[in-house]
N, C-alpha and C positions, 0 to 999 in steps of 0.2 A: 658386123659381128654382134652377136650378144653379150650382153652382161654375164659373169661367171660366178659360178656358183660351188662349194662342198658343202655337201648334205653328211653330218655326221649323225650315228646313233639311226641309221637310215629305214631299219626295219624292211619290212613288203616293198616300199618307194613311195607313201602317200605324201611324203613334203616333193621329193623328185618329180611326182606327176602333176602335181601342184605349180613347181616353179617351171616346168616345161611349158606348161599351159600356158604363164605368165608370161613366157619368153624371155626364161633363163637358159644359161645351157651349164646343167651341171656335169664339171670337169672332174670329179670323184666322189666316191661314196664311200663311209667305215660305216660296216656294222658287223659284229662277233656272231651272232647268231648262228648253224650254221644252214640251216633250212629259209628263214628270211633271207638270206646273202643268195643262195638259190634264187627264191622267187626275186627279185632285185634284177639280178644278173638275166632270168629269162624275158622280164619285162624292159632292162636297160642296155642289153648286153655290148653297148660300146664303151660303157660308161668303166672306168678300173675303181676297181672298189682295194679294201685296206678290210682286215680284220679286226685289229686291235687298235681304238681309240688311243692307248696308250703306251704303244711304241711308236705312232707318226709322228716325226717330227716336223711342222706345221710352218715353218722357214722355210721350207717347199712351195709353198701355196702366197708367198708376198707377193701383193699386189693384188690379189683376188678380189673382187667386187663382194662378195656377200660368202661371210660364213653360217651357217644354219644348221640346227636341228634339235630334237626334243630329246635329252638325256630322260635317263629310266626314271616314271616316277613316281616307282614303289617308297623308294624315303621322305616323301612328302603326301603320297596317300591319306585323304581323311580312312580309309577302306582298312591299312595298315600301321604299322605303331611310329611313323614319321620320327626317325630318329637323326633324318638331315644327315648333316655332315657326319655323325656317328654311324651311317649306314654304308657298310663298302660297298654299295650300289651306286653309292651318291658318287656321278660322273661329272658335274654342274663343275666342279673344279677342272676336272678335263677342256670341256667349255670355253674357259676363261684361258686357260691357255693356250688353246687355241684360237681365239679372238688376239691375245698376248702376242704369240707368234710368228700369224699371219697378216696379222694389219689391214687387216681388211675395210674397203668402204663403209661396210654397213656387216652388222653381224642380224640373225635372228633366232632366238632360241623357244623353244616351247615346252608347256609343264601342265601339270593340273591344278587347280586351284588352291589345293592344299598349300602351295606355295604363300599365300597368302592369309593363312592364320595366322591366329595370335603365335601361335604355338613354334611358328617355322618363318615369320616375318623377320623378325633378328638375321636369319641366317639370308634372307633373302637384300633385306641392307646390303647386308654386306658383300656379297656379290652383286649388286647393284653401283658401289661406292668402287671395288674393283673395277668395274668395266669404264665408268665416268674416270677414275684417274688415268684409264689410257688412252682419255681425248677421247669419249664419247658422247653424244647427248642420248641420253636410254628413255625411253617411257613402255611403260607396263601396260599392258589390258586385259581385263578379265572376257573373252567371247564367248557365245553360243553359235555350234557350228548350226542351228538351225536358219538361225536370221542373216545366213549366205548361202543360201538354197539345199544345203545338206539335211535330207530328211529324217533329222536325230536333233535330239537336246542335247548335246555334249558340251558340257562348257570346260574352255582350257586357260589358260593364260598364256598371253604373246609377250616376249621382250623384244626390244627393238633398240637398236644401239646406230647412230649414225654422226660420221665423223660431220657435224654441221651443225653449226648453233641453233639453226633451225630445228626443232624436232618433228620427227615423223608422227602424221596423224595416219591415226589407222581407219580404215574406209567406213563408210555409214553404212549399215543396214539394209541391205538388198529386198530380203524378203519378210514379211509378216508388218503388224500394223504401222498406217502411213508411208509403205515402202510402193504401194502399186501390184505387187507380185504375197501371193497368199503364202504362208508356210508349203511347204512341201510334206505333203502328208503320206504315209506308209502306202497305202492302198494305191496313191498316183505312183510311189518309189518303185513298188512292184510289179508295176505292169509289165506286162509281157519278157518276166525274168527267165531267163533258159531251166531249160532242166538241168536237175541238179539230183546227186545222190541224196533222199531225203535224210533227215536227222533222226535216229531211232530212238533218242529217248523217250519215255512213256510223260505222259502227265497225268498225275494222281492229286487227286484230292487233299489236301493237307488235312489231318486230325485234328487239330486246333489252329483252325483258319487266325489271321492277325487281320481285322475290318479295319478301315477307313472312309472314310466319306466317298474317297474316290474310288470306283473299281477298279482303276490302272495303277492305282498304290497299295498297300497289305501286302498280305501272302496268303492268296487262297489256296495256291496247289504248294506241292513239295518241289523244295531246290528254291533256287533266287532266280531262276527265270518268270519274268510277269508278262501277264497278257499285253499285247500291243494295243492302242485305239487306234483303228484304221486309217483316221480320217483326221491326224496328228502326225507331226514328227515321232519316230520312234523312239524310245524310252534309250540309254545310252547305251551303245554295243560294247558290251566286257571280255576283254580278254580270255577268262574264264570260260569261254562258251563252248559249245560242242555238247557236253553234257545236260543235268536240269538246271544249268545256270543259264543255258540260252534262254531267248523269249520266246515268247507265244504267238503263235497267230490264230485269231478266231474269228473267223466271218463270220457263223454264223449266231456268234453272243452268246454262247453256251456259256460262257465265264461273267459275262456281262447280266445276263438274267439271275445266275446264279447268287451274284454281290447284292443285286437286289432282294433275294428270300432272306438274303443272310439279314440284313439290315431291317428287315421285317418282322426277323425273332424266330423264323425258321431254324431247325437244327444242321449243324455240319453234315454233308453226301462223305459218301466212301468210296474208294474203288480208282477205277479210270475214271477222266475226263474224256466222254466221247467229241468228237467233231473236230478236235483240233491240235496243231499239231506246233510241234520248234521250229525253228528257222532254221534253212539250211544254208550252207558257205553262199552261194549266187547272191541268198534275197540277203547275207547279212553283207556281204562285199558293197549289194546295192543302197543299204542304209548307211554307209561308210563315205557313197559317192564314189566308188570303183567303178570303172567301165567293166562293161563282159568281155570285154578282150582283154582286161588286164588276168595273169596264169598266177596261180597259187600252187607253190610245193609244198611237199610234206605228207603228213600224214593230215586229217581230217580236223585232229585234235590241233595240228601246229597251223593249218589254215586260218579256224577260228584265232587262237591265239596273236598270229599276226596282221590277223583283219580287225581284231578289238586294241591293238598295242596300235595303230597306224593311225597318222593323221589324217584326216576326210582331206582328200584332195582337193575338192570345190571351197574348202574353207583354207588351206594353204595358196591355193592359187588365186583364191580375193587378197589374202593380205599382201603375197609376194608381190601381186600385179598393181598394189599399190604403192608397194616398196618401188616395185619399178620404173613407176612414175615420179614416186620422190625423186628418186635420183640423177633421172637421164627424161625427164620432159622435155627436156631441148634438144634429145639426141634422135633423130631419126635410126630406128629397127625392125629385123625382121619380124617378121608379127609370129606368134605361136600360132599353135593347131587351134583351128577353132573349139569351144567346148561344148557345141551345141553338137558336135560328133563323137565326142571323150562319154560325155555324160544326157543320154537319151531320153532320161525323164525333166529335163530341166524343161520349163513353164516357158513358153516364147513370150 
């Protein structure tokens, strides 16, 4: 048998496809949404899922090996006005009662970094100090889903709660310097990505460009989507996307020579940006660490949406699979699906 698992706050299924990989077998999923609970359900669909976070009651699930997931985290946004526990988004209390309830081996929760200010630290104690009085040992980590082969800078933070005095170390660094294995860079990410309906929005020149030293940082064109460098992790995938919030792709450095005139004392262009174009749902799924078999519902706009709200797979399935070693190394199990079949750009 496998380790068991709920994935709460479950979104699209990037923690689910994550701990699958791992060789979990998650026993349910809650998420409200009702287009991600679709996509979920067509990529899980043995899995019973729950709508509301907050009519389960979680004295259901004692005994469970592992509770997991990444509550909403617009009230800890550097992006938003982080108003924590004053925000009726802030689910982190859900959370804890459910870790409260279910008594689980090991809990694991995920968030964005904002957690970790000055500004949201207070609040993060204290749910910290919650989960240790119910006989946890917790440790925190701030990660970049890059330096685990997911071709994106996304940095999130991991909690880790496990009933053992020993505390769980979270795995070392797969990819990028001293690891043997190079970043996963956009251009390797996209290889041979299916077609895909393209993304129509335009990219236009901005009127008063914002320079920086770097070409892949400012705002040359309009919207907050910025050019990708090919031959890098991609810049982080935002929920917000679909529109001129997506990124950019430019082979052929039309944006890239462009940053250069600017930096030279050249005046601002007008108009379109010829040669290059947004990302569409496929190449942003594939910067996320999505297989192309995994199905997206909705509409175009709730695709993106749930492909920028989801956890990169390849980065949930490094730390589960090391979860799962913490725990049961002495326990022989069925092995998961391999991921060199899940995820096709991964570097042998």
């Amino acid at each position: 048998m496998k380790p068991t698992a709920v994935d709460l706050f479950a979104g699209a299924g990037g923690l689910s496809l994550g701990l699958h990989t791992a060789g979990w077998d998650v026993v349910a999923a809650i998420e409200w949404d009702t287009w991600a609970s679709q996509t979920y359900h067509a990529n899980f669909p043995g899995t019973p899922m729950f709508a509301d976070v907050q009519n389960v009651d979680f004295r259901v699930f004692s005994g469970i090996d592992l509770i997991a997931g990444g509550p909403p985290c617009q009230p800890f946004s550097v992006a938003g006005k982080q108003l924590a526990s004053d925000d009726p988004r802030d689910m982190v209390p859900q959370f804890v009662r459910a870790v409260h309830e279910a008594q689980p081996r090991a809990f694991l929760m995920e968030n964005v970094p904002g957690l970790l200010t000055q500004r949201n630290f207070s609040y993060t104690k204290r749910v910290v100090a919650q989960l240790e009085d119910m006989g946890y040992t917790v440790r925190l980590k701030k990660v970049v889903a890059s330096h685990y082969g997911v071709p994106q800078e996304r940095e999130r933070v991991f909690f880790i709660g496990v009933r053992d005095a020993v505390p769980f170390l979270f795995p070392e660094a797969t990819h990028g310097p001293n690891t043997g294995k190079p970043f996963v860079s956009v251009a390797h990410a996209l290889e041979h990505v299916p077609a895909c309906e393209p993304n129509r929005a335009i990219v236009t020149y901005a009127r008063n460009p914002i320079l920086r030293p770097s070409p892949w940082a400012g705002m040359l064109v309009n919207g907050q989507g910025r050019p990708l460098n090919m031959h890098a992790p991609s810049l982080t995938i935002p929920a917000t996307a679909g529109g001129n919030r997506t990124h950019i792709i430019d082979v052929q450095g039309i944006l890239l020579a462009y940053h250069a005139e600017l930096m030279n004392g050249k005046k601002p262009r007008e108009g379109l940006v010829p040669g290059v174009r947004r990302l569409n749902v496929r190449e942003s799924a594939r910067l996320q660490s999505f297989p192309d078999s995994f199905t997206f519902m909705g509409t175009k706009t709730r695709q993106y949406m749930q492909i920028g709200n989801a956890i990169p797979p390849l980065l949930a399935g490094a730390i589960t699979k090391a979860l799962y070693h913490f725990l049961f190394a002495d326990v022989r199990r069925d092995r998961a699906v391999n991921q060199q079949s899940f995820f096709p750009f991964l570097r042998s």
